[in-house]
N, C-alpha and C positions, 0 to 999 in steps of 0.2 A: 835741436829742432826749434825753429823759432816761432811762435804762434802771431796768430796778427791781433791787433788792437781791440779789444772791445767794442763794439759801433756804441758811441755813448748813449745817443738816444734813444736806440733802441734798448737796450739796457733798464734807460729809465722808465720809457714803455714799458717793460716787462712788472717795473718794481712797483710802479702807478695801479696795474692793475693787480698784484697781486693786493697791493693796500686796498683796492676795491673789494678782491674776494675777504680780506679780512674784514675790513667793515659789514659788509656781509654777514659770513658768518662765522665771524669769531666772538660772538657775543653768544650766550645759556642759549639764547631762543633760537640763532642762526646755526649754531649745534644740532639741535633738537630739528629743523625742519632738515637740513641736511641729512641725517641718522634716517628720520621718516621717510624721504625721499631712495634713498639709499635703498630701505628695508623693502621699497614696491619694485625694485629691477624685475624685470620679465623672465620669466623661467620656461622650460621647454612646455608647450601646450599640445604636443603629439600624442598619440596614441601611443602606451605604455610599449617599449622595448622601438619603438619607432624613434629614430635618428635626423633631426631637423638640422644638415652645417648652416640655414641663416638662422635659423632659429638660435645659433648656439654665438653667431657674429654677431648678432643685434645682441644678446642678453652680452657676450665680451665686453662690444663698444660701450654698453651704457657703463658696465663696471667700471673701464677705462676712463670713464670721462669724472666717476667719482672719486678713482685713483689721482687721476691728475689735481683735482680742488684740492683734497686732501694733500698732497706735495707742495702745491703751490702756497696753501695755507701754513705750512710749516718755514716755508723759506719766508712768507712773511711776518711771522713770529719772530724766526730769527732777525731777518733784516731790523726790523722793530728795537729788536732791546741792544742798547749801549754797547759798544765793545771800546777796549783798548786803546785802539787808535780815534775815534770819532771821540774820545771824552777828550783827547789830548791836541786834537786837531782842531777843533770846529771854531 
């Protein structure tokens, strides 16, 4: 199976911004509001044994969207430090 080409720019779009989220918050402080941020997701606000499915899509989506920072935050750590080929290349 042959896969097709990377779209480069798009790519670099992708790495730009993950360097954006790291600047952000890869720094003590940008941790710390992130965590803060995090710890306020919305939780079900129904009447006890009462079953809300938006109630439960809105608190998902927001998890989702701190899962996603956090992934993207890690791929730019990695992208960030030295490998192999970029010490021998560049």
């Amino acid at each position: 199976m042959i896969l097709p080409a990377p779209d480069t720019k798009a790519v670099e779009r992708a790495r730009a911004e993950r360097r954006r989220l790291l600047n952000l918050f890869g720094s003590a402080e940008g941790q710390q509001v992130l965590a803060e941020l995090e710890a306020h997701l919305p939780v079900f606000q129904g009447q006890p044994g009462h079953y809300d499915p938006l109630d439960a899509m809105r608190r998902d989506a927001h998890r989702e969207v701190f899962l996603v920072i956090r992934h993207q935050l890690k791929l730019a750590r990695k992208e960030s430090q030295p490998t192999p080929y970029n010490e021998n290349h560049d």
